[in-house]
Phi, psi and omega in degrees: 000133170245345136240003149250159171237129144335123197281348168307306217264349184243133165255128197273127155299286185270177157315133188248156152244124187246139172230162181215149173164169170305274195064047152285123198083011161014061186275196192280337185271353139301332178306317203304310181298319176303322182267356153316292195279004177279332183243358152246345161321314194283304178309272179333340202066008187281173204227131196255134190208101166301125190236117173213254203164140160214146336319179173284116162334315186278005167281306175306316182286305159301329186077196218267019183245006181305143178248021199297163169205127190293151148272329163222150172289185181270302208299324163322301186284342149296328186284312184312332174312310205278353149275346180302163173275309156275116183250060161207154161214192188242125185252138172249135194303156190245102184241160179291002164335278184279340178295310196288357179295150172284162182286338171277312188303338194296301207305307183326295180325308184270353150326286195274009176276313202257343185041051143321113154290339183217121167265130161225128173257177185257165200290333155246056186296105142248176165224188157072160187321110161061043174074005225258336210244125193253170175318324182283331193289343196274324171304316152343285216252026168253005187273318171308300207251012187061033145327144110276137208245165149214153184234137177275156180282143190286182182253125173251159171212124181060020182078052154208125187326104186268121201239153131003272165330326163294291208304316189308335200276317175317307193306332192253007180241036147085351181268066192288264164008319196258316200283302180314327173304303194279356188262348169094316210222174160288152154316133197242150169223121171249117190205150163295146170251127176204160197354112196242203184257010164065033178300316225260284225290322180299348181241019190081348175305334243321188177203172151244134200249123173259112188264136172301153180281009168216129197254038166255044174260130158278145145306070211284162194316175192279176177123173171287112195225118136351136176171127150314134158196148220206176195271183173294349184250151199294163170125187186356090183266143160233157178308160166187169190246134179250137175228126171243138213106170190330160184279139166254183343245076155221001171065074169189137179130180157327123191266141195254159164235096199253124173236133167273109188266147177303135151077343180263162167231146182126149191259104202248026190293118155093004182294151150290128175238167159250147197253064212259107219257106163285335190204115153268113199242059104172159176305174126292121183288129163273138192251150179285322194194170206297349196266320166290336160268344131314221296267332174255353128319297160326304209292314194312307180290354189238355176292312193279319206288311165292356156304306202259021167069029159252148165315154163264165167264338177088173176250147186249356168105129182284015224218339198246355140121007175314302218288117177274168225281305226013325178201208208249312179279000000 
């Protein structure tokens, strides 16, 4: 990771400013408290550090029957980290261990780990053993160390507070659009590419069948999508029609995330990409045979492609070698 570290693995050279929580989806209302804390970091001299947890507490705390599904991985959250107004953090392994902690020994601890001056949490900050320990207790115990603790005010959208929980629900009823609003970025996917059943390549389609690198990540609904897609490391992205869901085309099996990218050539089998999913245009259709599925493939491609203010290439045929290799599927 290059921008969080392990709290084993990190030495504060200096005095820190801290914000501490999950930030799943480092959504706009985590920004804001990052840039609170970024602009009295700054005042302070201070080295500004989003202090958060892996796995997500409710995985741990529910256990394996938890239904949470991430807007971001730890790896999603290192890349995203590097757009924040704080851009590094600590990351704590999150064990029942540490769930059973009481909320004051957790603070002491990440007190005397990180040697913070200024805490700042966000307005439904809890911790601690069943959740218990609130701004005041960080206050308490910041009275105690010559701590300064502060909580920000939430961030709204439309009078309603913008959470995780909100975003997810956009994601999965399909507002892919609405959900970005509130998350600040297109929606991420980080995933491998690997091997498919070459479903694509036989009608001209071809795809890269994208597995996520955590398989707690939400999927956002099934259907047709719009979507950038790029290596793992920041530089180049290109358009592309994105499809989640069932395997065509009879739609059954296990549902895949297959992206067609426009215009490339090359063999991207086992690469990491990133997925930045934009617009959403339609469900899934069942198709009877592969000559119905080119033809609503087509309309798809030439739909997505004036999204994004490009020509179509039109279809060219599983037979004449136009169509690039991209994968496997």
């Amino acid at each position: 990771m290059n921008h969080l570290h392990w709290v084993d693995d990190f030495v504060p050279d200096r005095p820190t400013a801290i914000t501490v929580g999950t930030f799943d989806g480092l959504h706009r209302g985590h920004q804001f408290v990052f840039g609170q804390l970024a602009r009295r970091a700054h005042q302070r001299r201070l080295r500004p550090l989003m202090v958060t947890f892996h796995p997500h507490p409710r995985l741990v705390v529910e256990g394996p029957s938890s239904s949470l599904r991430l807007l971001t991985t730890l790896e999603e959250k290192d890349v995203l980290t590097a757009q924040m107004p704080v851009q590094e953090g600590v990351v704590f392994p999150f064990t029942e261990e540490l769930a059973a902690m009481p909320p004051q020994a957790f603070a002491e601890e990440l007190i005397h780990r990180l040697r913070p001056q200024l805490i700042l949490v966000g307005y439904d900050h809890r911790f601690g053993r069943g959740r218990r320990g609130t701004v005041e207790t960080w206050q308490r115990v910041g009275r105690a160390y010559g701590v300064e603790v502060w909580q920000a005010p939430p961030v709204e959208e439309d009078d309603m507070p913008i959470s995780s929980s909100r975003i997810r629900k956009l994601l999965l009823d399909a507002q892919v659009e609405q959900a970005n609003h509130l998350l600040g970025y297109p929606y991420l996917i980080m995933g491998r590419v690997i091997r498919g059943k070459g479903w694509g390549r036989t009608i001209g389609y071809p795809t890269v069948n994208i597995q996520p690198l955590d398989s707690r990540k939400l999927i956002p609904a099934a259907g047709v999508y719009s979507a950038w897609v790029g290596g793992a490391e920041a530089g180049k992205r290109l358009p592309a029609m994105l499809y989640i869901g069932p395997l065509p085309p009879f739609n059954q099996g296990k549902p895949t995330i297959e992206a067609h990218i426009f215009d490339y050539e090359g063999d991207l089998y086992d690469a990491v990409l990133r997925v930045q999913l934009i617009r959403y245009f339609r469900r899934p259709v069942a198709v009877t045979d592969p000559q119905a599925l080119q033809a609503l493939l087509a309309e798809d491609e030439k739909t997505v492609r004036a999204s994004f203010g490009i020509s179509s290439g039109g279809f060219t045929g599983p037979d004449t070698g136009n169509r690039p290799p991209q994968s496997s599927s």
